[in-house]
C-alpha positions as semicolon CSV with decimal commas, in nm:
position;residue;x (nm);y (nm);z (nm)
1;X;0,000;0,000;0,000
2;X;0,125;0,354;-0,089
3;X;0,152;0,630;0,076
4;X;-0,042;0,937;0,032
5;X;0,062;1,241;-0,136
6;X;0,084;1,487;0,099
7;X;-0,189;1,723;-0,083
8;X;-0,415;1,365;-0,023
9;X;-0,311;1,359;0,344
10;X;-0,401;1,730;0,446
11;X;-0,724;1,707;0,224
12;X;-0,797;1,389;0,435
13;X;-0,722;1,567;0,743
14;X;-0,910;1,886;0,642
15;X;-1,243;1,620;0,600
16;X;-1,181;1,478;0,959
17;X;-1,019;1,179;0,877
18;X;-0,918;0,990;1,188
19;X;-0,643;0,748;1,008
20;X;-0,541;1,071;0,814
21;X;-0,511;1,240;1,129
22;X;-0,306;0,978;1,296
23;X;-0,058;0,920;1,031
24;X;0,020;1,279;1,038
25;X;0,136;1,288;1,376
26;X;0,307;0,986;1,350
27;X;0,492;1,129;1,102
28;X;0,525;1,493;1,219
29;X;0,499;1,469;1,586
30;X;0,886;1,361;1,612
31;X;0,978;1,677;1,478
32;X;0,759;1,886;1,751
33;X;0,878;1,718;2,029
34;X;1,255;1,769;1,879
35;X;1,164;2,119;1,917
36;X;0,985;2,098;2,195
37;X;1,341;1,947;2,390
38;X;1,562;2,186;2,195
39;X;1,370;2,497;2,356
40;X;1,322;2,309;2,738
41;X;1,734;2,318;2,777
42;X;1,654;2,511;3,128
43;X;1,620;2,270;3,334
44;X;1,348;2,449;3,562
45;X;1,116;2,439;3,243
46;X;1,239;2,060;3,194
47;X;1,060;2,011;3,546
48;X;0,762;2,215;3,444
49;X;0,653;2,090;3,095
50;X;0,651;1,760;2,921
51;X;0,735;1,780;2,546
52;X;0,421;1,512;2,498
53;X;0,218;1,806;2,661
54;X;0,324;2,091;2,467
55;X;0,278;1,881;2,160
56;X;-0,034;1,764;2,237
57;X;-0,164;2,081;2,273
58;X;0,026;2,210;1,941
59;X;-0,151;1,912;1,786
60;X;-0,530;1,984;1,856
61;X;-0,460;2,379;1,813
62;X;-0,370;2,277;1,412
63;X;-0,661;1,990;1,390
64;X;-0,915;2,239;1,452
65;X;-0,751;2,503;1,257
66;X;-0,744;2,266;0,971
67;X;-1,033;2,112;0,976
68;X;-1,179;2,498;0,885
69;X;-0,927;2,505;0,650
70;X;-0,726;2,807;0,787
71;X;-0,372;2,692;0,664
72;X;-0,246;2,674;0,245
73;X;-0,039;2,400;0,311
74;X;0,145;2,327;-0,030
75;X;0,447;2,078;0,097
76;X;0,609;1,914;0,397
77;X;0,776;2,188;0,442
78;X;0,479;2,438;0,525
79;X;0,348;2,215;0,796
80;X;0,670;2,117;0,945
81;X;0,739;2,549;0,960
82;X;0,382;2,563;1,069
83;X;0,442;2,307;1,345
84;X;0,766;2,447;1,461
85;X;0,630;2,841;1,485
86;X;0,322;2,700;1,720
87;X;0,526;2,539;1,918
88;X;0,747;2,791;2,007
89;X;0,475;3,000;2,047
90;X;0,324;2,708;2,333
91;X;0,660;2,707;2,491
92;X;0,683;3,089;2,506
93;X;0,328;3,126;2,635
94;X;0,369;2,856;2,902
95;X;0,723;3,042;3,052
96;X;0,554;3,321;3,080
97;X;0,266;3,194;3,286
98;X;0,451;2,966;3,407
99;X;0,717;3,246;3,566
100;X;0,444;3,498;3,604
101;X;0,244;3,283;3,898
102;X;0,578;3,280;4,040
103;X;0,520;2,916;4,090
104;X;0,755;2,715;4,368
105;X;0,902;2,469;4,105
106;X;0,957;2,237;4,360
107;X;0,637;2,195;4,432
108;X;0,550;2,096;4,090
109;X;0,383;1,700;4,015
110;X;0,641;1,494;3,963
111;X;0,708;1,316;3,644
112;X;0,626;0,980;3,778
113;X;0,280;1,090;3,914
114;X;0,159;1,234;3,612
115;X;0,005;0,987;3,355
116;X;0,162;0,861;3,058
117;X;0,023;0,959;2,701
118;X;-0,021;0,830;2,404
119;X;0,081;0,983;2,080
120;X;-0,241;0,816;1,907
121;X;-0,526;1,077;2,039
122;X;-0,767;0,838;2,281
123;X;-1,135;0,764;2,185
124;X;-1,247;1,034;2,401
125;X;-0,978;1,327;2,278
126;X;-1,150;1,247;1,930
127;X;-1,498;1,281;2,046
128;X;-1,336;1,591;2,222
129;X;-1,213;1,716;1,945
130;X;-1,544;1,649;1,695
131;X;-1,790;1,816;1,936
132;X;-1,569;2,117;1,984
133;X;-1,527;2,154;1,573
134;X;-1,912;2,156;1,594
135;X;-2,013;2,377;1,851
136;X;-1,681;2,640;1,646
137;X;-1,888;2,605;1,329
138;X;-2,212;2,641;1,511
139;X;-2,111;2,950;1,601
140;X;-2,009;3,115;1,263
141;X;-2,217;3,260;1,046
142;X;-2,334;3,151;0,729
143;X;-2,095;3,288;0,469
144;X;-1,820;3,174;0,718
145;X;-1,922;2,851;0,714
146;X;-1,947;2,796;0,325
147;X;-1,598;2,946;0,345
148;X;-1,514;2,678;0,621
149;X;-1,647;2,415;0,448
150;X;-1,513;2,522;0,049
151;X;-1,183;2,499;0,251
152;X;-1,227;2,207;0,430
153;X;-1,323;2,053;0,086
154;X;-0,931;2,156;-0,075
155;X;-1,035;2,447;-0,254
156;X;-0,800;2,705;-0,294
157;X;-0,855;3,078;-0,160
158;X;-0,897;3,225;-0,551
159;X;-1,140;2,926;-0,628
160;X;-1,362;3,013;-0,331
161;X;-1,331;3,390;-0,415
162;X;-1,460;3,358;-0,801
163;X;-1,728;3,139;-0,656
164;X;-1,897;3,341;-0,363
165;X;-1,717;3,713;-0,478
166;X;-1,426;3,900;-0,311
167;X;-1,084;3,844;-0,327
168;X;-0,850;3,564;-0,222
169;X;-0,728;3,768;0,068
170;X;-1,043;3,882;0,198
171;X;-1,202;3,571;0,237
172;X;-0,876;3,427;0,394
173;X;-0,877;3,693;0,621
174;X;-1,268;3,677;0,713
175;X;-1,223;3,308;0,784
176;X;-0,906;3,374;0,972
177;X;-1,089;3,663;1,181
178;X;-1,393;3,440;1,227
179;X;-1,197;3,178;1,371
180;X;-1,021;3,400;1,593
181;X;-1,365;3,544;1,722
182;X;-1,556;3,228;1,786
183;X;-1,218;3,113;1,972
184;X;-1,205;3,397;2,225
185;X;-1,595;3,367;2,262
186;X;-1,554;2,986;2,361
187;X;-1,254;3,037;2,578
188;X;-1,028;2,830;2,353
189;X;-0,748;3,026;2,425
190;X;-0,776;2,950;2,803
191;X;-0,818;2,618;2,752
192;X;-0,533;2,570;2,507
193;X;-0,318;2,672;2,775
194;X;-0,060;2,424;2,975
């Protein structure tokens, strides 16, 4: 059996394709967590955050991104670029709260008492994940949702423009800001946190 082109994989991924969705972070999840150790070198943030936490978290930030269609991914290389920037930006975030509580690090869970994860999302992170997509498009509007779902289909931004008017860049940008909206008003922000 072949392996899918990597247009076929995000398309697949963009429909809500579990297997889809697995094989991608089998194959990109290594590079995250590379990352994730590569920006951890302090060893006080090495007892705060667990590279399978942080990459979790990167993980279901792009799903649901994705699944609305907000990235052009063209090649490896855009995803892997994508991956690496939101990851960064989880570490970054987390310091910051992380040294803005002014937390006692020692009194931080240890590693053994925390429980291990899986790199396949569980039964229950997928239903998660599902119900959360629906209640984010519930809460756009019509035209954002054709846009969400045009994208979520493959189509690219110039198709979707000649088909429901505007330009490329506006209707990238009103999906974009939709997203963004719907995200604050659900408190996905807060609950992407670490």
């Amino acid at each position: 059996m072949t392996e899918p082109s990597f247009s076929e994989l995000i398309a697949r991924v963009r429909a809500g394709d579990e297997a889809a969705a697995t094989d991608l972070v089998r194959r990109y999840e290594p590079e995250i967590r590379r990352e994730v150790r590569f920006l951890l070198r302090d060893p006080f943030l090495r007892r705060s955050f667990d590279s399978m936490d942080i990459c979790q978290s990167v993980m279901g930030s792009f799903f649901l991104r994705a699944a609305l269609g907000e990235y052009d991914l063209d090649r490896p290389e855009d995803l892997i670029r994508l991956l690496i920037s939101m990851t960064r930006n989880k570490v970054v975030d987390a310091t910051r709260r992380q040294r803005a509580q002014r937390r006692d690090h020692r009194r931080a869970t240890s590693i053994e008492a925390m429980e291990v994860q899986s790199s396949t999302p569980s039964p229950s992170k997928v239903i998660e994940h599902r119900e959360l997509l629906s209640t984010l498009r519930g809460k756009l509007n019509d035209e954002e949702r054709q846009l969400a779902d045009l994208r979520a289909q493959g189509r690219e931004w110039a198709d979707i423009a000649a088909e429901v008017g505007g330009t490329a860049d506006a209707r990238r940008k009103q999906l974009s800001r939709a997203v963004e909206r719907v995200s604050r008003e659900l408190g996905l922000d807060e609950l992407d946190e670490l």
